[in-house]
C-alpha positions in Angstrom: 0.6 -2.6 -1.8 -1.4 -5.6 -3.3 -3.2 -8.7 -3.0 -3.2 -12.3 -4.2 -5.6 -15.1 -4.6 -5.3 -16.4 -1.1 -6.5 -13.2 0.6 -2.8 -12.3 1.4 -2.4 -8.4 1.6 1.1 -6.5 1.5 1.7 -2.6 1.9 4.7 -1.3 2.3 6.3 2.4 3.4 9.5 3.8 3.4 11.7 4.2 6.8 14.7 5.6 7.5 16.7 5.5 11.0 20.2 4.7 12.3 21.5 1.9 10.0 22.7 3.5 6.7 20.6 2.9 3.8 22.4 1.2 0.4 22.3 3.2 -2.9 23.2 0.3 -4.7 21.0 -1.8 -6.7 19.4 -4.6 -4.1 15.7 -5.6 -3.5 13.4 -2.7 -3.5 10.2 -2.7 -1.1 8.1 -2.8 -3.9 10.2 -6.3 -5.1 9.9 -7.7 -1.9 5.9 -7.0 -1.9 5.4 -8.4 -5.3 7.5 -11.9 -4.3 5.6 -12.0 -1.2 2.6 -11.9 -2.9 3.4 -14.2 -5.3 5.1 -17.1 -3.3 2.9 -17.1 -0.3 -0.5 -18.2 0.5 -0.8 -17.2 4.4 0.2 -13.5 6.0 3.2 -15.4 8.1 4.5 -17.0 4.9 4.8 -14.1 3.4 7.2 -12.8 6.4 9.1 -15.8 5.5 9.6 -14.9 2.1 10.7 -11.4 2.3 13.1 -11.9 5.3 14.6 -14.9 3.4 15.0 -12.6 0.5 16.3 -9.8 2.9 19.2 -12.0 3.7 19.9 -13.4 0.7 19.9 -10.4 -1.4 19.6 -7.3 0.8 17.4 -4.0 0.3 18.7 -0.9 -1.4 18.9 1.3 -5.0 17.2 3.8 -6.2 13.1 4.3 -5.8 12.7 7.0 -8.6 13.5 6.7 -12.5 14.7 9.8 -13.8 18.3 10.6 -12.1 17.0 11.7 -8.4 18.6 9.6 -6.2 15.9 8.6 -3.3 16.5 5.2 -1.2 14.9 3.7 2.0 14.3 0.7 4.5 11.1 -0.6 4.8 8.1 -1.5 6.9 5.2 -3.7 5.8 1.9 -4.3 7.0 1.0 -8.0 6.0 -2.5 -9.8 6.6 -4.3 -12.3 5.5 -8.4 -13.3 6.5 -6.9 -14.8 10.4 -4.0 -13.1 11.6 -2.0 -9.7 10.6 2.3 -9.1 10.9 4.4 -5.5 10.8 7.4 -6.2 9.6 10.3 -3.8 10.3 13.4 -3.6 8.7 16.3 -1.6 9.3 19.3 -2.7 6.3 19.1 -6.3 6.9 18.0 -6.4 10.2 14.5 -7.0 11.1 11.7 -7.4 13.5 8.2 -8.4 13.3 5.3 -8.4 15.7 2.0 -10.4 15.3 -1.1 -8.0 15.8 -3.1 -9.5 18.4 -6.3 -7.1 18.6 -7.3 -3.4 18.3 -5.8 -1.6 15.5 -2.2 -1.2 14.0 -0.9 0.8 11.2 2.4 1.6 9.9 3.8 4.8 8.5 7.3 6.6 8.0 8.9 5.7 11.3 9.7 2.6 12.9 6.8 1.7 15.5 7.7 -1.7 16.8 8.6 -1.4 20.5 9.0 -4.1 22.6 6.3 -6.5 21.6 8.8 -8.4 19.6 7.5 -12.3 18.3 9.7 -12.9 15.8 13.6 -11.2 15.0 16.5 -11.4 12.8 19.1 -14.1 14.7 21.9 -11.7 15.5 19.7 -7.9 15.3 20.5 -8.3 19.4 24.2 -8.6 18.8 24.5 -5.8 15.7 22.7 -3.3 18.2 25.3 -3.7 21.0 28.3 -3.7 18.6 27.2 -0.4 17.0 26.5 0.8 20.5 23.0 1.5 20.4 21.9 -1.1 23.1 23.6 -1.6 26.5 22.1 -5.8 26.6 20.8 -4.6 29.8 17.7 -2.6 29.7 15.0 -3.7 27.8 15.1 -4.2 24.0 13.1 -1.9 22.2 13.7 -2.2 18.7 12.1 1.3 17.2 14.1 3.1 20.2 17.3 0.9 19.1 17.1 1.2 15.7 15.3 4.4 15.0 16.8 8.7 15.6 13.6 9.5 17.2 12.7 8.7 20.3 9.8 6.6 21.1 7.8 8.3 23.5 8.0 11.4 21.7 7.1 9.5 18.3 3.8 8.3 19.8 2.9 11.8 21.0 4.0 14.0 17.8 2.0 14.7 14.8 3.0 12.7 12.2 1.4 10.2 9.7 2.0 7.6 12.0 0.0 9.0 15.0 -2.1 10.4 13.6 -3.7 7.8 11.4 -3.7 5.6 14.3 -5.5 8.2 16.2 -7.8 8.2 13.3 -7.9 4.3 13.5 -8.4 4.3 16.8 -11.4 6.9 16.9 -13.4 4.0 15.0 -12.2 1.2 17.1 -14.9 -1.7 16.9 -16.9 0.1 13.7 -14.5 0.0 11.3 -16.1 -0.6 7.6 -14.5 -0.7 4.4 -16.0 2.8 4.0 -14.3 3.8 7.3 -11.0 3.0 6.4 -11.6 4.7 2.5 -12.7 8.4 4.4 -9.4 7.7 6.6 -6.9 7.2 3.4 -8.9 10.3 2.0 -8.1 12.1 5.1 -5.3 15.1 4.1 -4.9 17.2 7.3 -3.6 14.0 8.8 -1.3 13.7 5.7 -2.4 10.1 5.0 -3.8 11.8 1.8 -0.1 13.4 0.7 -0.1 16.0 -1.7 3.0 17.9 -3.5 6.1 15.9 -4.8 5.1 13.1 -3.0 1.9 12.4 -4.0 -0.7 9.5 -3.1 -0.2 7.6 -5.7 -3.4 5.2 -5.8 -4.9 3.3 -3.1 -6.1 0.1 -1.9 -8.8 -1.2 1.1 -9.5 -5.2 1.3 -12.3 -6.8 3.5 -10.8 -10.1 4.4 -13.7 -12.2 6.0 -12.6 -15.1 8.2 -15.7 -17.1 6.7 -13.9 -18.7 3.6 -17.0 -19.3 1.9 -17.4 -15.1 1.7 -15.1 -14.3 -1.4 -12.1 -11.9 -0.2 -12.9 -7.9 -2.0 -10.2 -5.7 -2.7 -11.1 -2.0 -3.5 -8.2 -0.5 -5.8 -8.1 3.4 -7.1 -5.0 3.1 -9.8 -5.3 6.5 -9.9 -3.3 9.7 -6.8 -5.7 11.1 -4.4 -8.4 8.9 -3.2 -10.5 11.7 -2.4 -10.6 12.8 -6.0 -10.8 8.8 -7.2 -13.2 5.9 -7.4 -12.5 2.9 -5.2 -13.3 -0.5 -7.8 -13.7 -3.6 -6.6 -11.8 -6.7 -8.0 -12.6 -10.1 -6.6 -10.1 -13.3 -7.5 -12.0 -15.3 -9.7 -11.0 -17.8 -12.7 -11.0 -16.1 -16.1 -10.5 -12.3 -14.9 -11.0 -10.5 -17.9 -7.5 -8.5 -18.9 -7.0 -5.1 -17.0 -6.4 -3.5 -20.1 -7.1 0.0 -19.6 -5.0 0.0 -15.6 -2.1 -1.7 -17.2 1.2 0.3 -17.9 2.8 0.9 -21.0 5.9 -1.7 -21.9 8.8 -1.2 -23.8 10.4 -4.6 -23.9 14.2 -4.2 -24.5 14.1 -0.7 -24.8 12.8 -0.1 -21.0 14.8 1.9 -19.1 15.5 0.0 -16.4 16.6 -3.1 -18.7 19.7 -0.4 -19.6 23.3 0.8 -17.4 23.1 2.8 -15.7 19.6 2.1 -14.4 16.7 5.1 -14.0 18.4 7.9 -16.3 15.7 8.5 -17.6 12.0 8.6 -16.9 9.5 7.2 -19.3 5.4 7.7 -19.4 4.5 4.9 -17.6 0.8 6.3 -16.7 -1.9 3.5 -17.8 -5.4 4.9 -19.7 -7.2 5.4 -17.0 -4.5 7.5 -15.3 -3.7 9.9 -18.5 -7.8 10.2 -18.2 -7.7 11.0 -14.6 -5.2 13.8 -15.1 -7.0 15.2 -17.6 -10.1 15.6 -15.4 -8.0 17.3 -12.7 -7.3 19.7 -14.7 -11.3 20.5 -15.1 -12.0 20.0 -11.6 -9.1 22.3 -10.9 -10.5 25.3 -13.4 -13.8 24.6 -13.6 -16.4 24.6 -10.7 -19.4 23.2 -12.3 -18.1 20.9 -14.2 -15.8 19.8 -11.4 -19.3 19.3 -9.3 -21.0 17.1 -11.6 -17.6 15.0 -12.5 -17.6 14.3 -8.3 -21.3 13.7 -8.1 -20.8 11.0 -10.9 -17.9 9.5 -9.4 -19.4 9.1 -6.0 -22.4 8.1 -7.7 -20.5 5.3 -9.4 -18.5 4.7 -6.1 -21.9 3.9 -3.6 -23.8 1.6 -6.8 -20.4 -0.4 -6.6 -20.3 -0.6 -2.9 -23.7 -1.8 -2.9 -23.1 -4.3 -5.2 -20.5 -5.7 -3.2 -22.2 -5.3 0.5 -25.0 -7.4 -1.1 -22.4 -10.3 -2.5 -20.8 -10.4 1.2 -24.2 -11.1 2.4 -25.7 -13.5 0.0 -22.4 -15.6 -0.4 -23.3 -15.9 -4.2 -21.1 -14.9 -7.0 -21.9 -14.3 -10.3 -18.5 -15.6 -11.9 -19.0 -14.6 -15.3 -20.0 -11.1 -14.0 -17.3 -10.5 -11.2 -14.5 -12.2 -13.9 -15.7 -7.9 -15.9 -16.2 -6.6 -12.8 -13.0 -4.1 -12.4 -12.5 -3.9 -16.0 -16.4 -2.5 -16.8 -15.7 -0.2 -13.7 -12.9 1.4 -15.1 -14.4 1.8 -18.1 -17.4 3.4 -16.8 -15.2 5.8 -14.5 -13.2 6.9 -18.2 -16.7 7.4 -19.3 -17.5 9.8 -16.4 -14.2 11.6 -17.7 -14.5 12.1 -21.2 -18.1 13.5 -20.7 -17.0 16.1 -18.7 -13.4 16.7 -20.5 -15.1 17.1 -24.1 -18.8 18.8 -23.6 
């Protein structure tokens, strides 16, 4: 997931289904969301990008450093501040429907049925060769391309239908805050625990008035309901996100050495080895753990009300917002190391 200076907005999950998924070393989803980002300025040129790289260079290898072997399609969710695409990909076949109203989310499965506005050339022709489609009934790409079947992936209880459901429940009066309490949610398992963990979280407000500045909320740290949501605005002179930036290694990085991902270095940025840290207190200690989260939500609402009040005065105060998600980060490791070390 991420964000540019035009207000473009890419997230990604993994999905599996019926074409086989490469092991060898291709475009991973996270590639294709960081090229997106950085080559296009609208939500549909992004879609360009990552279906030209699709074909030009495939999707495949492995998602995990450290000798685990884990690969995936992808879907992606792409918007910018007037019109929003899912993108569904199955090897290097794809399909992509334009969100017209409502709500739409995207999760683990394929979900595009037959609302289908833009398509790889010969997806049509590769479904009927491999069997899957008779050319006759109607094309439905999820039920085409996908082992589950669609009317029972709409009714079960997964991530997908249930964070629609959750979506759907706030229809019309969805805020920022809405869709922050949603990513938070964990019986839903939009908030996944265990081996694979929520790894950080984003929510953007993309206002179709281009004289309201575009606000991206950002954790950079697992489970959003143990995390502050920062806000970072585009703005020239951003000061350097020194404390949410990883580790580098130059030539001695793993992945710059065959064979790739054997083995797994500490990536973690400051404010993540701070973050785990204070788990570990809010996990053994229930005072401290109560006044840790009353500071961080404390934090959370000043910041929240800092940034209601820019979307409704249209003024920016560039030298402030250019410190914006750095001070906030610092002030959230404050909040830690008080309650680590007294």
């Amino acid at each position: 997931m991420g964000a540019n200076e035009h207000g473009v907005c890419i997230g990604n999950e993994a999905v599996w289904g019926k074409e086989e998924v490469c092991d060898e070393e291709a475009l991973l989803g996270m590639d294709l969301v960081r090229l997106g980002l950085e080559r296009a300025d609208t939500a549909e040129k992004a879609l360009d990008v990552i279906v030209d790289l699709l074909d030009k260079y495939g999707q495949g290898g492995n998602c995990l450093e450290g000798g685990m072997l884990f690969s995936y399609h992808n879907s992606f969710l792409i918007a910018d501040r007037n019109e929003a695409w899912i993108l569904e990909t199955a090897g290097k076949y794809w399909a992509a429907e334009k969100v017209q109203g409502g709500v739409r989310n995207i999760s683990n499965q394929l979900s595009i049925t037959t609302k289908i506005d833009r398509e790889h050339p010969e997806m049509r022709n590769y479904a009927k060769q491999k069997g899957w489609w008779d050319g006759k009934k109607e094309f439905d790409f999820a039920a085409t391309y996908s082992y589950i079947d669609t009317a029972k992936m709409i009714s079960s209880p997964s991530r997908y239908c249930e964070g629609y459901k959750l979506l759907n429940k706030h229809k019309g009066n969805i805020t920022f805050e809405t869709m922050m309490e949603i990513l938070r949610d964990k019986p839903s398992g939009i908030n996944m625990e265990g081996e694979f963990l929520t790894t950080a979280s984003m929510v953007s407000i993309l206002p179709q008035d281009s004289n309201f500045p575009c606000i991206h909320f950002f954790t950079g740290t697992p489970d959003p309901e143990r995390s502050v949501f920062k806000p970072f605005i585009f703005v020239p002179n951003i000061s350097q996100l020194l404390d949410t930036s990883s580790p580098t290694f130059e030539l001695e990085d793993p992945v710059k050495k065959k064979p790739h991902f054997k083995v797994k270095p500490d990536r973690r940025h400051p404010l993540y080895r701070e973050h785990q840290q204070a788990l570990e207190v809010i996990d053994n200690k229930e005072e401290k753990a109560k006044t840790m989260l009353d500071n961080m939500k404390k934090l959370e609402k000043e910041l929240f009300k800092e940034m209601e009040s820019v979307l409704q005065n249209k003024h920016l105060d560039v030298d402030k917002i250019a410190n914006l998600f750095p001070q906030c980060t610092k002030d959230e490791i404050r909040i830690y190391k008080s309650n680590i070390s007294s």
